[in-house]
N, C-alpha and C positions, 0 to 999 in steps of 0.2 A: 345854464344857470349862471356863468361866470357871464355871459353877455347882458342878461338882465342884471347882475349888480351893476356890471360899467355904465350903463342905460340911466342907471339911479342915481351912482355916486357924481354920475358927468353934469347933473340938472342942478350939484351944490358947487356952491364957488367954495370947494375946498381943495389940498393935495389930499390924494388918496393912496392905500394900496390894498389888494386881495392876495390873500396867500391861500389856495389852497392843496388838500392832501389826501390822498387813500392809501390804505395798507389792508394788505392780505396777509394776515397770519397764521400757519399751521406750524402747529408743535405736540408731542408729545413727549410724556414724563414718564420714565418707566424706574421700578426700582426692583434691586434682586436683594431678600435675606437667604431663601434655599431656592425659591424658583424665581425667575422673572416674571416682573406682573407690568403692564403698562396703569400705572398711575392713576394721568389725566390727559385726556388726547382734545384739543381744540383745535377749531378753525372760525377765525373771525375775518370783520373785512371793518374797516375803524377810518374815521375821518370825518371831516368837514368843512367849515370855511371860516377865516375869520378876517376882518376889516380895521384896518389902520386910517385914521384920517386926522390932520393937522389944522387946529381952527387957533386962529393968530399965536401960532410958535408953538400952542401945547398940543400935545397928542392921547389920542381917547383910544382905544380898544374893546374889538365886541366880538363873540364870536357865533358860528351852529355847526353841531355835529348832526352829521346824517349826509345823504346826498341828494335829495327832492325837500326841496321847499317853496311854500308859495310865494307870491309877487309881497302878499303884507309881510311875511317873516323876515323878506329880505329888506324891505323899507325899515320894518322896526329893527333891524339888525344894523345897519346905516345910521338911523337915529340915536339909539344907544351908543354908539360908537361915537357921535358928532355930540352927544351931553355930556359923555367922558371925558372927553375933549373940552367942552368949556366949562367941566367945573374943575379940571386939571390942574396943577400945577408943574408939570413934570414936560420941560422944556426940549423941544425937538426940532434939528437946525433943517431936518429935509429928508426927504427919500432920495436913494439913490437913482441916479442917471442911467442909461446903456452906455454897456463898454462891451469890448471883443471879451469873448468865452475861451476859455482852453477846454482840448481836444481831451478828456480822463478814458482810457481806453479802460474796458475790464470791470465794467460797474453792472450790466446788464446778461444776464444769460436765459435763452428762451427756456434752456434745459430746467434751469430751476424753477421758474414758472410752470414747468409740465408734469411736474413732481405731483407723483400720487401719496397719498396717506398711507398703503401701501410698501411703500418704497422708504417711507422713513420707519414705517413699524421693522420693518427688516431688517438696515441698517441699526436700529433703537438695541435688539437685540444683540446684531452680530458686536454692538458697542459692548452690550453690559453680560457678556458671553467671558467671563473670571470667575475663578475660585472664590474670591471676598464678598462680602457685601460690597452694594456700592448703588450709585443713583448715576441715571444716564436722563440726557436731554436731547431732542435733535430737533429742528426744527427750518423751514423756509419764509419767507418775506417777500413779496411783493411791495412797493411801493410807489408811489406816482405824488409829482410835487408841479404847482404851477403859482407863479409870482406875477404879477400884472399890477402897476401904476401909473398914476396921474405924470411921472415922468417920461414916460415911453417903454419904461422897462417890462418885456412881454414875453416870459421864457418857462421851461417847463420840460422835466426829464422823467423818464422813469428807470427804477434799478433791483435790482435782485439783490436779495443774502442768504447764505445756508450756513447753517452754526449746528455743531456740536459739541455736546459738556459731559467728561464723565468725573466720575468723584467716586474715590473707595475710601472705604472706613472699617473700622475695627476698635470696636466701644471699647476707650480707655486704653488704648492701644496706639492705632495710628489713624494717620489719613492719607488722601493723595489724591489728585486731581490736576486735569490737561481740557484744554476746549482750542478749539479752530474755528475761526469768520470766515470766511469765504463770499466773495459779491460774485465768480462764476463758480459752477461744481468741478471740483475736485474729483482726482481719484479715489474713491472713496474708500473704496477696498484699503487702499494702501492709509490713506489719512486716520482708518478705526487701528491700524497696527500702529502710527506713531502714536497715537493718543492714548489707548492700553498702556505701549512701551513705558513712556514719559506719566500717568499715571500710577503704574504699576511700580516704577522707581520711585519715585517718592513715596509712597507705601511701604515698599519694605526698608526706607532712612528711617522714616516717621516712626516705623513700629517698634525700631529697635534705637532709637533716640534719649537720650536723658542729658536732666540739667549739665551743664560743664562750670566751671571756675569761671571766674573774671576774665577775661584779655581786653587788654588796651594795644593797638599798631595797625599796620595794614592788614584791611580786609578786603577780600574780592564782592563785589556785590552784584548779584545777578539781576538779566533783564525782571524777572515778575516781582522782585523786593524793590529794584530799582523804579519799579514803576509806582509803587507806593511812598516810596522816598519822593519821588520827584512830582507827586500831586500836591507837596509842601508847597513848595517851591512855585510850579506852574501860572498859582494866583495873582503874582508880581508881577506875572508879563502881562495881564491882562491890564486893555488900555481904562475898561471902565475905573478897576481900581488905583491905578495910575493917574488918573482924572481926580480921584475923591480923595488921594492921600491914603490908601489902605494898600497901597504896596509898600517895599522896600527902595524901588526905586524910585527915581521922578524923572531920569531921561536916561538915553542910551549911549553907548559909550565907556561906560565904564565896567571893570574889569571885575567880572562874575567868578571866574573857576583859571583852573590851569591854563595853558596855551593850545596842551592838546587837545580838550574840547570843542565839541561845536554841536550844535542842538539845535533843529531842524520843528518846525510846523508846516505838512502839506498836503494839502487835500487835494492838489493834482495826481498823485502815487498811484501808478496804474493796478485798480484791482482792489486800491486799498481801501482799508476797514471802514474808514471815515472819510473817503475821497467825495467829492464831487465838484461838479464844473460851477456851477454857483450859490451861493451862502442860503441860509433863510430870510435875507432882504432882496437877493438878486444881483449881488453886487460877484466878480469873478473871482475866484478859490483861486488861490493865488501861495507857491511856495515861498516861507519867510526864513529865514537865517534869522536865527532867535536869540542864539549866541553865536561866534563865529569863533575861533581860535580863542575861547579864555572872554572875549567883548562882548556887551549887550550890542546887537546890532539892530532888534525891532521889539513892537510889541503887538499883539495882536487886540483887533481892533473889529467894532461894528460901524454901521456907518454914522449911529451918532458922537459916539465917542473917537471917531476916525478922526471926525471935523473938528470935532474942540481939542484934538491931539494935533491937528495939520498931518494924521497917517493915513495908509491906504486902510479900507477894511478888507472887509470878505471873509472874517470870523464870525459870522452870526448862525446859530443856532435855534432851532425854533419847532415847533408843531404848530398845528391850524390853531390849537385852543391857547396858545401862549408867545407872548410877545418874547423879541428875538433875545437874545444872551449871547453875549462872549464863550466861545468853547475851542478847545484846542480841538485840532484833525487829528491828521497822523503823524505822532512825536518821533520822532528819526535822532537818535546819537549816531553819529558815523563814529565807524569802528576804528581801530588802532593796529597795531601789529603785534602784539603778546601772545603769547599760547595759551596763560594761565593754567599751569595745570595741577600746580601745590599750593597751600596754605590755607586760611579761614574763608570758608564761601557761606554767603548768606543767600537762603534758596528765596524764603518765604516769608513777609512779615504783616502785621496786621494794627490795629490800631493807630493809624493816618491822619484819623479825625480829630483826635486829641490833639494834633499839633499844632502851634501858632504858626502860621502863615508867614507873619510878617516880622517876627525874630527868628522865623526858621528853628525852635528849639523843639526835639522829639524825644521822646521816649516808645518804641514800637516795641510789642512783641515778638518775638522769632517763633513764627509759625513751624521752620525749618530751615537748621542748618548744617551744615559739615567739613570738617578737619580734611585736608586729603595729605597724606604725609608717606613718599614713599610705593605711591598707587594705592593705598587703601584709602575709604572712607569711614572715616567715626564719625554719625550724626551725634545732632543734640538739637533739643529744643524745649522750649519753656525759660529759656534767658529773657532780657529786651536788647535793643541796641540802642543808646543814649547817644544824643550829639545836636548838633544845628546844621541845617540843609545846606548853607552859605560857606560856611567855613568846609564842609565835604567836599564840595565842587571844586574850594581851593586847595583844598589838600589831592587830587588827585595824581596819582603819579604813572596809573598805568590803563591802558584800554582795550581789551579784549580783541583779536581779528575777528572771530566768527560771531553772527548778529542772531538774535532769536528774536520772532513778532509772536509777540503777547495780543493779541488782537488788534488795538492801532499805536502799539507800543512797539517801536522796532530797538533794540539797543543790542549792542555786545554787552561783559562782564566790563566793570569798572574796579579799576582798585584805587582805595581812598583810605584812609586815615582815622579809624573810628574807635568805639569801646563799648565792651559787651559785658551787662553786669549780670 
């Protein structure tokens, strides 16, 4: 199929590119109020093709889902794409070239491919195998991805992921919830005991939780809060809006957060959530130093906006049916040397979306949080925490040793400077 588009797109005097894609998806949804019941159990297999082509500077886009089509679908699918293209406005300086690939070990496991529907109804179980209510997920991925253009670029991987999600609750009470990615399988046995554990803990903070009073000073803020704190923030680095003036920044260099900091995008991380060896243009995953000690030191980029920034890319994000986007990988804080093991820690927060981006001013809920004074913990939850993403990063004073990964979120605890109304 892919040699009959090249066949077609090669007879137009245009730049071209083909992206295409399949996934395999099996998952089931079980939930327990007295017994366990599985939910919703699927397996799909999802993809198609979609065609990028360049007719004087603008670029059109066309896609098809399925995997058999014929010789007209594929010409109308070309032509569509090359009328887009010239009633476009929407300015495209090139596709990317061939360059060398890095080596991302840990993205591929045959194991998970061989996974019976079986084998996750059992673990599905031994996941949602608690006293509480609660909802369980588990599920596997196949995927396969191939890039081919008018510039030579001709590349094509495929990779595994295995995920599990449980979540307990108690109406009016509490809640609590743990999930694990995985691109090889896991000990599994072992990985449904930390997920219980670390679900099961936040369950009984959550249930025995209530409002608290004001505090204004340092707070410790943990990787899963910290990772909603910092999708404020994230959209500055990106080079598209760096390009249009809807970041805070407009070049690198200057001085984001503390000295101890440094904030990390990389999709070479072996194994890791969001890793791969090259982007949704073809261009090579490449690790960026985002902040480095306290500095902006890059921004991440696609290959159009690479060009009109003078940066590398290899930030592009995409499926068959949509054209590429700017997306962070896998976000890495390197950790620090503190123990933290007293004062205000925020587990949990919610409402991220509300925030402005580009004043960095929030107001988030506190899904869950807690006191620790002495070895005991006093939760609370139903506060916000009020503040601006900018000024946090500068107030930082301290940074956890030990890291926790949130899925492609790796960070330790942070302590920063906040108030909780």
């Amino acid at each position: 199929m892919i040699d009959k588009l090249i066949r077609i797109l090669e007879k137009m005097n245009v730049d071209w590119e083909i992206y295409f894609s399949k996934s395999q998806v099996t998952s089931v949804k079980f939930r327990k109020i007295k017994e366990i019941e599985i939910e919703r159990s699927t397996h799909k297999i999802v993809g198609g093709v979609g065609v990028r082509v360049i007719v004087d500077g603008y670029i059109g886009f066309s896609y098809l889902s399925g995997f058999s089509w014929s010789e007209e679908k594929l010409e109308n699918l070309v032509k569509s794409a090359y009328k887009i293209a010239k009633l476009s406005k929407n300015y495209h300086p090139g596709f990317p070239v061939p360059k060398a690939y890095p080596t991302v070990k840990g993205l591929y496991d045959k194991d998970i491919e061989r996974l019976a529907l079986e084998n996750l109804i059992s673990w599905g179980h031994d996941l949602l195998d608690i006293p509480q209510s609660g909802e369980a997920s588990i599920g596997s991925e196949v995927r396969e991805r191939e890039i081919v253009n008018s510039n030579g670029i001709n590349v094509r991987d495929r990779s595994t992921e295995f995920a599990m999600h449980l979540y307990l609750y108690s109406k009016g009470k509490g809640t609590g919830s743990h999930f694990g990615i995985y691109r090889t399988l896991p000990n599994v046995e072992r990985e449904i005991i930390n997920i219980k554990e670390n679900a099961t803990w936040e369950f009984e903070l959550s249930r025995n939780a209530k409002k608290i009073h004001g505090f204004s000073g340092e707070i410790i803020i943990e990787p899963k809060a910290l990772a909603s704190i910092f999708s404020i923030f994230l959209p500055n680095v990106l080079a598209k809006n760096v390009y249009l003036g809807k970041s805070r920044f407009s070049k690198v260099g200057e001085v984001v957060s503390s000295e101890n900091f440094t904030l990390i995008d990389d999709p070479t991380l072996e194994g890791g959530t969001n890793s791969y060896p090259f982007d949704g243009e073809g261009n090579p995953g490449r690790r960026k130093l985002i902040v480095k000690n306290g500095i902006l030191t890059s921004f991440l980029a696609d290959e159009k906006y690479g060009r009109l920034l003078h940066i590398e890319g290899g930030n592009a994000s995409r499926s068959y049916n949509s054209t590429p986007e700017i997306s962070t990988s896998n976000i890495i804080i390197l950790p620090g040397d503190s123990a933290l093991e007293e004062g205000v820690f925020i587990r949990a927060v919610y409402g991220e979306h509300t925030a402005n981006s580009i004043t960095g001013e929030f107001s988030l809920n506190i899904e869950l949080g807690y006191k620790v004074q002495r070895g005991e913990a006093i939760p609370f939850k139903g506060n916000m925490i009020v503040g601006n993403v900018f000024e946090m990063l500068r107030n930082i004073t301290e940074i956890g040793k030990d890291v926790e990964r949130i899925g492609a979120f790796i960070a330790p605890k942070v302590v920063t400077y906040s108030k909780i109304i």
